[in-house]
C-alpha positions as CSV (number, residue, x, y, z in Angstrom):
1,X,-73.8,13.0,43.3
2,X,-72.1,12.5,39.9
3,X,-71.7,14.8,36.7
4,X,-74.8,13.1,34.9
5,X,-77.2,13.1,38.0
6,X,-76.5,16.8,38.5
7,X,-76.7,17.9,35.2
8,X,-80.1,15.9,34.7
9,X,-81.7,17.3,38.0
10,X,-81.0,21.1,36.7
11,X,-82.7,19.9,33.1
12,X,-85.9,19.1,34.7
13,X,-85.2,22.2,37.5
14,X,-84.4,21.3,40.3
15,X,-81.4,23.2,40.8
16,X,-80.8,26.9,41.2
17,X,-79.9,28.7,38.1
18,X,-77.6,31.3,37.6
19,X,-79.2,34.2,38.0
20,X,-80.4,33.4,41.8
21,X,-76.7,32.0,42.4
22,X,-76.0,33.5,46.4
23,X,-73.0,32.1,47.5
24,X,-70.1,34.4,47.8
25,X,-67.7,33.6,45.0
26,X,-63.7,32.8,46.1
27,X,-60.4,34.8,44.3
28,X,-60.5,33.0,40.9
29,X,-57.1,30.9,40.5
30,X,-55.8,29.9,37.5
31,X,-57.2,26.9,36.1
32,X,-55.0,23.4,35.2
33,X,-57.2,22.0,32.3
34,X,-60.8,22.0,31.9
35,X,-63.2,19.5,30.0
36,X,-66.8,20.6,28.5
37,X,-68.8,17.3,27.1
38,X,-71.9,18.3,25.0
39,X,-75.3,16.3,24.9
40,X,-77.7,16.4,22.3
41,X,-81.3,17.8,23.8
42,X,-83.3,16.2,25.6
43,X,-81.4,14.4,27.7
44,X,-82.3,11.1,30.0
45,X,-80.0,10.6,32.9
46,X,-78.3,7.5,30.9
47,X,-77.5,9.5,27.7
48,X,-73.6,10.0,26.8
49,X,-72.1,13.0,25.6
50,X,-71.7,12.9,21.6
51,X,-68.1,14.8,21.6
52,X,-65.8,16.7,24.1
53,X,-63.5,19.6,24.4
54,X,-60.5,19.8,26.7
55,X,-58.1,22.5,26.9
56,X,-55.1,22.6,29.2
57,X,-52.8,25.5,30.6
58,X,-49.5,26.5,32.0
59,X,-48.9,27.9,35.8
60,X,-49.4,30.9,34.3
61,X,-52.5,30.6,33.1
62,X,-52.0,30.7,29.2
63,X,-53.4,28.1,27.5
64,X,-50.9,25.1,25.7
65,X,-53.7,23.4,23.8
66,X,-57.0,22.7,22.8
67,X,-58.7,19.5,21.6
68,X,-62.2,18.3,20.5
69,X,-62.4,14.9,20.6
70,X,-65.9,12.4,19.1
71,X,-67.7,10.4,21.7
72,X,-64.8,8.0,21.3
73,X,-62.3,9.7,22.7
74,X,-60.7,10.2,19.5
75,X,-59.0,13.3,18.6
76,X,-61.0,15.3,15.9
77,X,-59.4,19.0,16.1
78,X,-56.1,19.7,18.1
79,X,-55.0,23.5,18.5
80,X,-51.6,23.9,20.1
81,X,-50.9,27.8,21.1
82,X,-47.0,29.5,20.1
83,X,-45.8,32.4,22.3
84,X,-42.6,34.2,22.7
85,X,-40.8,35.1,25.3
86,X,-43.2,37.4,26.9
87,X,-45.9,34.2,26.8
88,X,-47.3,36.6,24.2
89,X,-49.2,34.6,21.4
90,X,-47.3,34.8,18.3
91,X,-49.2,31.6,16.6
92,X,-50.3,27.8,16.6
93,X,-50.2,24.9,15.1
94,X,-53.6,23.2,14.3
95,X,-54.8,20.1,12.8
96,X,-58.3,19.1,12.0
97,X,-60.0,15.6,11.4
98,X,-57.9,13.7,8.5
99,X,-55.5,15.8,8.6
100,X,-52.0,14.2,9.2
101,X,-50.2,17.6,9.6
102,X,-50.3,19.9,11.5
103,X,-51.2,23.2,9.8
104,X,-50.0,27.1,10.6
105,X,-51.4,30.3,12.0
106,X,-49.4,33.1,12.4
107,X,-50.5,35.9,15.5
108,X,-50.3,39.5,15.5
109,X,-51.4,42.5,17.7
110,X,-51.7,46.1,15.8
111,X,-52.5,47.5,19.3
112,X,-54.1,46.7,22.4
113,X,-57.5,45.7,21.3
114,X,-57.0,43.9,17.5
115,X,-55.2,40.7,16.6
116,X,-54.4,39.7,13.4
117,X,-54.6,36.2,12.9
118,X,-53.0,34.1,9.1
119,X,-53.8,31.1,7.9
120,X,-50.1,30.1,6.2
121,X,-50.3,27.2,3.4
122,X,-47.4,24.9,2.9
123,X,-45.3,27.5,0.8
124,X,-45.4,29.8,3.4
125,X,-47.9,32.2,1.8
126,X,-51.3,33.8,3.7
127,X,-54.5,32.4,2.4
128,X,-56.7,33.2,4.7
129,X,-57.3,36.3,7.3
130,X,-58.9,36.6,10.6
131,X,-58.9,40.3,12.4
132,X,-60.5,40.4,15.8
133,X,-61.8,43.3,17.7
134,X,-61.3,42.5,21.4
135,X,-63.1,44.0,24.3
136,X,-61.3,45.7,27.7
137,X,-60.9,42.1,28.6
138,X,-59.4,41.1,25.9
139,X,-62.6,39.1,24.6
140,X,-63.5,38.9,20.6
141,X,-66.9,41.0,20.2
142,X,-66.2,41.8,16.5
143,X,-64.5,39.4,13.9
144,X,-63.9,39.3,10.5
145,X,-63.2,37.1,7.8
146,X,-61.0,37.3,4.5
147,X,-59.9,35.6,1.9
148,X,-59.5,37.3,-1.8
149,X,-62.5,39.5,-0.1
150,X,-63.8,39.9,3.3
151,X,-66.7,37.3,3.9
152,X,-68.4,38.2,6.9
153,X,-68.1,39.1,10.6
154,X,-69.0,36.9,13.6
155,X,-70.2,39.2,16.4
156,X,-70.2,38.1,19.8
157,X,-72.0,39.4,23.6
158,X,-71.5,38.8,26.7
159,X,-73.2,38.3,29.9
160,X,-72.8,40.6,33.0
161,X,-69.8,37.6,34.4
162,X,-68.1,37.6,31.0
163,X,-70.2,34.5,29.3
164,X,-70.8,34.4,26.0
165,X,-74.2,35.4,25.3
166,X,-75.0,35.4,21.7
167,X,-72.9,34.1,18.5
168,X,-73.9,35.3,15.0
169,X,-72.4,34.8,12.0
170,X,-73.0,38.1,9.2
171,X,-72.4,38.4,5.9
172,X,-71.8,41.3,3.9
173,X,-75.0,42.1,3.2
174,X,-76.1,42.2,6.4
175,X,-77.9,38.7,6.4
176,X,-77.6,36.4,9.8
177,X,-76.4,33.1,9.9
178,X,-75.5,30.2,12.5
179,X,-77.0,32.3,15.5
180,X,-77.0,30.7,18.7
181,X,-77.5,31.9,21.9
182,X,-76.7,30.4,25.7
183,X,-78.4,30.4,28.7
184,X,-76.6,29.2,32.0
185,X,-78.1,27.0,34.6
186,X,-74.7,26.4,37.0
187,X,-71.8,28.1,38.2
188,X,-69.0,27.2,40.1
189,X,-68.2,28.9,43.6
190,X,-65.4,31.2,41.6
191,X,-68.0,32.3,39.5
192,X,-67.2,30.1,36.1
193,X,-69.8,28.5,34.4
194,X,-70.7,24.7,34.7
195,X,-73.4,23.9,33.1
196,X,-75.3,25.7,29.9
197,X,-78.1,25.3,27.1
198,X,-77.3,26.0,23.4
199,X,-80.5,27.9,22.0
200,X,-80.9,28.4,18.3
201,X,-84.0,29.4,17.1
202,X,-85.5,29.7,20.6
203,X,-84.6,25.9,20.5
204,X,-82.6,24.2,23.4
205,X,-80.1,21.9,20.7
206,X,-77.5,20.7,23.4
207,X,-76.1,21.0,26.7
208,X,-72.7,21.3,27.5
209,X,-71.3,20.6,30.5
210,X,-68.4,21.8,32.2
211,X,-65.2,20.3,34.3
212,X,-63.1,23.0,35.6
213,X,-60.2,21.8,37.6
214,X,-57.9,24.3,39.6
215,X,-55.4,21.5,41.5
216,X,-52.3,20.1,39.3
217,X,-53.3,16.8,38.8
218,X,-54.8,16.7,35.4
219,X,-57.1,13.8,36.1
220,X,-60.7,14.2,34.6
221,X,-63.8,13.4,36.4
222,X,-63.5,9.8,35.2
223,X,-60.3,9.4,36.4
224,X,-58.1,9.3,33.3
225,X,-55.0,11.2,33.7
226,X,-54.1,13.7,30.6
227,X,-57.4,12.7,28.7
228,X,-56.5,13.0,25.6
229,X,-52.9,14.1,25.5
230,X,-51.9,11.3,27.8
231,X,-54.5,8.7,28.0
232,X,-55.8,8.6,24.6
233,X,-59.1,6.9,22.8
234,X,-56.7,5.7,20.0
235,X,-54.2,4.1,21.8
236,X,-54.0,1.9,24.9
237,X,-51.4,3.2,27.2
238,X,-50.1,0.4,28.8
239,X,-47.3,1.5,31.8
240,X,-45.8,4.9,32.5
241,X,-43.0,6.4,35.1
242,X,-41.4,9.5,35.9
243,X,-37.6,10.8,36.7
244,X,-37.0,12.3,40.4
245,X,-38.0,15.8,39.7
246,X,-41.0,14.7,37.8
247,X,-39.6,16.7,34.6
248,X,-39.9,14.3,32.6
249,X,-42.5,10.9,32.2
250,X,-41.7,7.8,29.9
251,X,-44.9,5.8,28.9
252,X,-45.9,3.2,26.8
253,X,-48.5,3.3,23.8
254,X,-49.6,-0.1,21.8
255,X,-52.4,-1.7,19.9
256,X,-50.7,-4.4,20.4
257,X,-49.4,-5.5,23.8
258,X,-46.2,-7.5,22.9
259,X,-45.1,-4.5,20.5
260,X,-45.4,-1.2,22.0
261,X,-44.1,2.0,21.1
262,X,-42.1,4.4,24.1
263,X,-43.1,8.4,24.4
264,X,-41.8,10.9,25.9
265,X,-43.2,14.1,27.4
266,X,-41.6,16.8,29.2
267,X,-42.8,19.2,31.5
268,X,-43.0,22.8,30.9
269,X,-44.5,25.5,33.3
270,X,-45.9,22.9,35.1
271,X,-48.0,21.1,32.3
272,X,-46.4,18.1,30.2
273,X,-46.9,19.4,26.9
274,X,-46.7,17.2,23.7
275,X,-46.1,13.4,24.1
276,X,-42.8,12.7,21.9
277,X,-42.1,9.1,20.3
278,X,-38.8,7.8,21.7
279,X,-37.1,7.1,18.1
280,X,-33.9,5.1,19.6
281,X,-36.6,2.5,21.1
282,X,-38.1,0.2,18.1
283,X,-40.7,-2.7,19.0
284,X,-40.8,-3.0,23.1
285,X,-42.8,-4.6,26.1
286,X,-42.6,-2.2,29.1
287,X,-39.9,0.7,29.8
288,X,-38.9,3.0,32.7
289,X,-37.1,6.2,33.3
290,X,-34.3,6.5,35.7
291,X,-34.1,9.1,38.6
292,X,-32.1,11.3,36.6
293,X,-33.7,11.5,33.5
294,X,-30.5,10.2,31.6
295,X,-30.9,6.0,31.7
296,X,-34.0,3.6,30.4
297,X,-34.7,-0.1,31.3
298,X,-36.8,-1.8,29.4
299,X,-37.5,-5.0,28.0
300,X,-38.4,-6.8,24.5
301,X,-40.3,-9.5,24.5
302,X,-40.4,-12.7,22.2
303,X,-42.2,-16.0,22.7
304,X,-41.8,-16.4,26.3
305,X,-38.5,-14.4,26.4
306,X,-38.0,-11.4,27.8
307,X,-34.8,-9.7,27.1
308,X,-33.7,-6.6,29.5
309,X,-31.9,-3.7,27.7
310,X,-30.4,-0.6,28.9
311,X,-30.5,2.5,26.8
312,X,-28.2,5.6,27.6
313,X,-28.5,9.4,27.0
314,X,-25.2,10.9,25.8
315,X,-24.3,14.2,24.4
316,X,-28.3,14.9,24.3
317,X,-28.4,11.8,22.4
318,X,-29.9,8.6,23.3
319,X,-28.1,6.3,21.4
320,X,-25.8,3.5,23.6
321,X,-28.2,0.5,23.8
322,X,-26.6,-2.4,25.9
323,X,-28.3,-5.8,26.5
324,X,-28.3,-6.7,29.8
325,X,-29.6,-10.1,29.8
326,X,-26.3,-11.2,27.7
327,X,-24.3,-9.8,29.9
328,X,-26.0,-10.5,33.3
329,X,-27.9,-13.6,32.2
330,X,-31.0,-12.0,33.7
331,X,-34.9,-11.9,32.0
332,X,-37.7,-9.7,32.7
333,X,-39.6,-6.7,32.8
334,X,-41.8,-3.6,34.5
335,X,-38.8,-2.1,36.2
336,X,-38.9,0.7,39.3
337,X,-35.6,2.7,39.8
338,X,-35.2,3.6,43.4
339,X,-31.7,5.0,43.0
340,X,-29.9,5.6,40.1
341,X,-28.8,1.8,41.0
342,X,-30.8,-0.2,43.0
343,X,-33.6,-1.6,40.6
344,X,-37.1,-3.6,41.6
345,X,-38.8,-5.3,38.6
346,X,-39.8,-8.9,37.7
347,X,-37.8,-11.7,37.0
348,X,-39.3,-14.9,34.7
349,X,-39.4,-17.4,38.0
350,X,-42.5,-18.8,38.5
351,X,-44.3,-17.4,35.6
352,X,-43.7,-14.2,37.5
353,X,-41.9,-12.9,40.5
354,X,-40.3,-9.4,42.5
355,X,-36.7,-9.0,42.8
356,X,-34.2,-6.7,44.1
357,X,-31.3,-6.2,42.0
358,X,-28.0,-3.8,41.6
359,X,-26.7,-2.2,38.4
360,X,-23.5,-1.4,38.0
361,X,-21.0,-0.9,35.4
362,X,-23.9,-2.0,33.3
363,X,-24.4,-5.5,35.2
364,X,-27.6,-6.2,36.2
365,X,-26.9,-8.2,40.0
366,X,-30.5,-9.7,42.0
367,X,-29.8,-9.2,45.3
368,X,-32.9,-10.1,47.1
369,X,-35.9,-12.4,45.5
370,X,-38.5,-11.2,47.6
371,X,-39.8,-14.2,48.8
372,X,-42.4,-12.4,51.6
373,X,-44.1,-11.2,48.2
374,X,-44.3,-14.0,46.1
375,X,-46.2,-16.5,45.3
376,X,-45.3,-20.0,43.1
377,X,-49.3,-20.0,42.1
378,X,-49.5,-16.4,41.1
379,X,-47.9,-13.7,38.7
380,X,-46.3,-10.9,40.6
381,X,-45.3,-7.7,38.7
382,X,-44.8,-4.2,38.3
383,X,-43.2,-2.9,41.7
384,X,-43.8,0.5,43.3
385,X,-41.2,1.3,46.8
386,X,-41.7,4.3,48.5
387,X,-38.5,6.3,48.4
388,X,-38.1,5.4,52.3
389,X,-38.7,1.8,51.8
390,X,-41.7,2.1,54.2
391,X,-44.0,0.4,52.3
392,X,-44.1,-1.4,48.4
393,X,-47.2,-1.9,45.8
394,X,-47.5,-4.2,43.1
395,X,-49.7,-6.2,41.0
396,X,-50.3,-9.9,41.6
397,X,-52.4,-12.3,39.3
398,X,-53.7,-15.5,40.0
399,X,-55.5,-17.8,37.6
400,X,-59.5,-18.2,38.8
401,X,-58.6,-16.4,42.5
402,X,-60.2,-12.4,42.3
403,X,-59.2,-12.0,45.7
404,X,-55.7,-12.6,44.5
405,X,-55.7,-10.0,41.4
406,X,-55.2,-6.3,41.7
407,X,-53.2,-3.8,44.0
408,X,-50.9,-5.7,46.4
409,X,-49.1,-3.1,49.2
410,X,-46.9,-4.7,52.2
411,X,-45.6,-2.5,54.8
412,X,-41.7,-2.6,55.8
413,X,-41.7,-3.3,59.6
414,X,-37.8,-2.2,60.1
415,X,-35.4,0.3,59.0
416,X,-34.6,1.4,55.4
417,X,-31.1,-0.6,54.9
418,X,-32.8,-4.0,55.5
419,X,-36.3,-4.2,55.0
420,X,-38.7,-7.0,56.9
421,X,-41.6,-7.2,54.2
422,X,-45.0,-8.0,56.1
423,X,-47.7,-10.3,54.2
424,X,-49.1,-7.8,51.1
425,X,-52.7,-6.8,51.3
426,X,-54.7,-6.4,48.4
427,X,-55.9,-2.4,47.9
428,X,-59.4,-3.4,47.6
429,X,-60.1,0.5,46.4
430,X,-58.6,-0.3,43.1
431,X,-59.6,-2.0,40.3
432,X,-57.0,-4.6,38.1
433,X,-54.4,-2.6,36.8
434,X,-50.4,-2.1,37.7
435,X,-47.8,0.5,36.2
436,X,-48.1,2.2,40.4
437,X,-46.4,5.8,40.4
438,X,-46.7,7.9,43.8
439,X,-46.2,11.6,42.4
440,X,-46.7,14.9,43.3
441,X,-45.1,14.9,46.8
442,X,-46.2,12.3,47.5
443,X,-50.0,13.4,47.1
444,X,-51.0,11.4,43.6
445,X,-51.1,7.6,43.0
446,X,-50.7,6.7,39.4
447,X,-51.4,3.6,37.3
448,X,-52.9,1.9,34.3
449,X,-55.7,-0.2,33.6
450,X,-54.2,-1.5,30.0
451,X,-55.7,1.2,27.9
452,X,-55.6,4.1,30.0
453,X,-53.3,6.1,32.8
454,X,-55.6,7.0,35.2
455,X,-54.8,9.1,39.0
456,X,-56.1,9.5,42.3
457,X,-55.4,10.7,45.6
458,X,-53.1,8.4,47.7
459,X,-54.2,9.0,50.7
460,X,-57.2,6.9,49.6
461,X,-55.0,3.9,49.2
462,X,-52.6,4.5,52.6
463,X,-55.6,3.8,54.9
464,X,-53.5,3.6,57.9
465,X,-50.2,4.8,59.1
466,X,-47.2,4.2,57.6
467,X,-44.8,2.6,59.8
């Protein structure tokens, strides 16, 4: 059953509500990110949520940042939380709809149960005041508002399992504003909410809907993989790849294919954080990140030629940019590092083909043209091999053929020093995409479809033994 059917057979109520919820509830882990989508009431089983909110954490459970995004996918508020050492907050960095800058709050505690939160302006002086009263579990039930005065308080209740209740805005003279209330149809088997009403007035104005997601993944209910931080609704992100260790992820971002822009983003308690533009790199096709984190291929792309450069971190600075297809006489693109020198990628043959090459005192050598792979008819492209050689996925396109565009895989039938590649099989699971990345031990199969990164389990692409 999907998101939308479930959510439409508890509006017309068919499914147990909250309050006659039996199940025994499990330990409550930490959660990895989690994604509400609000709909406008009533809502029909076709109807689309009108904005979303996603928030993602680290290991330990603290959250990194916040975003609301419109009904596009495009980023209207994004909150990213400062802490210090301790992983206590000490402020954020926010920036609302328009804004180009980020703006800055500073965080205090005077004990236990207040925090003091400052809205700084760009000369560094406090313009605006936010104290909060927080419960015994460290929840705001009291907060109030000042600028040259105090404005009002917003008081907040909870349920019995720690919901919010009821939201009301007060002013100084005691008058109520902006009072909504929630009531909660769906919970999840560790006892967080999944699905709830907004009531204001005794009237039912949205539903919001609730993804909670406890694995390390980070792959929304549709698939995409870092909605918003990642995979954006502004951007198309066109191919991405990791280093060994999966500390660190290079990807591609472009409104226009044959000029992209490289990112970086690094991980940090388990969560990559902020995506970093790559300022070394200027107008590119396609990039990737070498085993060690400290070497990029990538290729530019003019006409019909495809130049292969080789960029090089030094002294924490990546700033020796060599061309390789000057001094290898070699074109092409969408590179895989196995090891720090034996490199799978596409070569210009035959509008498109895999090949095998060695890299060396910064010579780019093809070893082996991977004939079992290619076709003369068809564009072949974007190479995945498994780290044991047991098996190799890539994309292959043929003009008018559907059967011969998507997923390819072909299984290595002998031993890791010389592979026997059998004929590829198309990965019928999968719609047309390429960029493959197997991460997470092994667990996660990565990819784009041209505008977005999107994941999913591998073990529903491996459908038989691996040799």
């Amino acid at each position: 059953m999907s998101l939308r059917q479930l959510l439409y057979l508890i509006l017309i109520g068919l499914a147990p509500s909250c309050a006659n919820e039996t199940k025994e509830q499990k330990s409550n882990p930490d959660p990895s990110f989690e994604k509400i989508s609000y709909y406008k009431y009533p809502v029909s089983s076709n109807d689309l949520p009108f904005k979303f909110k996603l928030t993602y954490y680290f290991n330990n459970g603290e959250p990194h940042r916040w975003m609301e995004l419109d009904s596009l996918g495009q980023v209207t508020t994004d909150y990213i939380y400062e802490y210090d050492s301790s992983y206590i907050q000490t402020g954020a960095r926010y920036r609302e709809d328009g804004a180009v800058n980020f703006s800055i709050e500073k965080v205090t505690f005077k004990n236990d149960s207040t925090k003091v939160t400052e809205w700084i302006d760009s000369v560094g002086q406090v313009f605006y005041t936010m104290i909060d009263n927080l419960n015994k579990n460290k929840k705001t039930f009291r907060a109030e508002f000042i600028g040259d005065r105090t404005h009002g308080f917003d008081s907040t209740f909870y349920t019995d399992e720690g919901f919010e209740k009821r939201i009301f805005f007060t002013n100084t003279k005691g008058k109520i504003f902006n009072d909504r209330k929630f009531q909660y149809d769906s919970i999840d088997e560790y006892g967080e909410w999944v699905i709830r009403k907004k009531v204001i007035h005794d009237t039912i104005s949205e539903v919001q809907v609730r993804e909670i997601h406890y694995d390390k993944n980070f792959v929304s209910q549709n698939g995409k993989y870092y909605e918003g931080l990642i995979s954006t609704g502004e951007w198309s992100e066109n191919v991405i790849s990791f280093s060994g260790d999966g500390s660190l992820l290079i990807f591609t971002r472009t409104s226009d294919w044959a000029n992209q822009s490289g990112y970086f983003a690094h991980a940090k308690n388990g969560l990559f954080t902020e995506t970093i533009p790559i300022r070394a790199l200027d107008s590119i096709y396609n990039a990737s990140i070498s085993p060690n984190g400290d070497k990029i291929l990538y290729s530019t792309r003019k006409n019909s030629q495809e130049e292969i450069w080789l960029l090089k971190k030094a002294n924490d600075s990546w700033s020796s940019k060599i061309n390789l297809t000057e001094s290898s006489g070699i074109e092409g693109g969408y590179f895989y590092w196995l090891t720090e020198m034996e490199i799978y990628f596409q070569t210009l043959k035959n509008s498109g083909d895999l090949a095998q090459a060695r890299l060396k005192d910064d010579i780019l050598t093809i070893e082996d043209n991977l004939t079992e792979l290619n076709t003369t008819l068809g564009t072949e492209f974007s190479p995945y091999v498994d780290k044991e050689k047991r098996f190799i996925i890539f994309t292959r396109y043929m003009e008018g053929d559907q059967s011969q565009q998507g997923f390819f895989i072909s299984y290595n039938s002998t031993g890791r020093d010389h592979p026997t590649w059998g004929k590829p099989k198309k990965i019928g699971i999968l719609p047309y995409g390429w960029s493959a990345f197997i991460i997470n031990d092994g667990k996660q199969f990565i990819y784009t479809d041209g505008d977005d990164i999107y994941g999913l389990p591998t073990e529903n692409i491996l459908h038989h033994e691996i040799p």
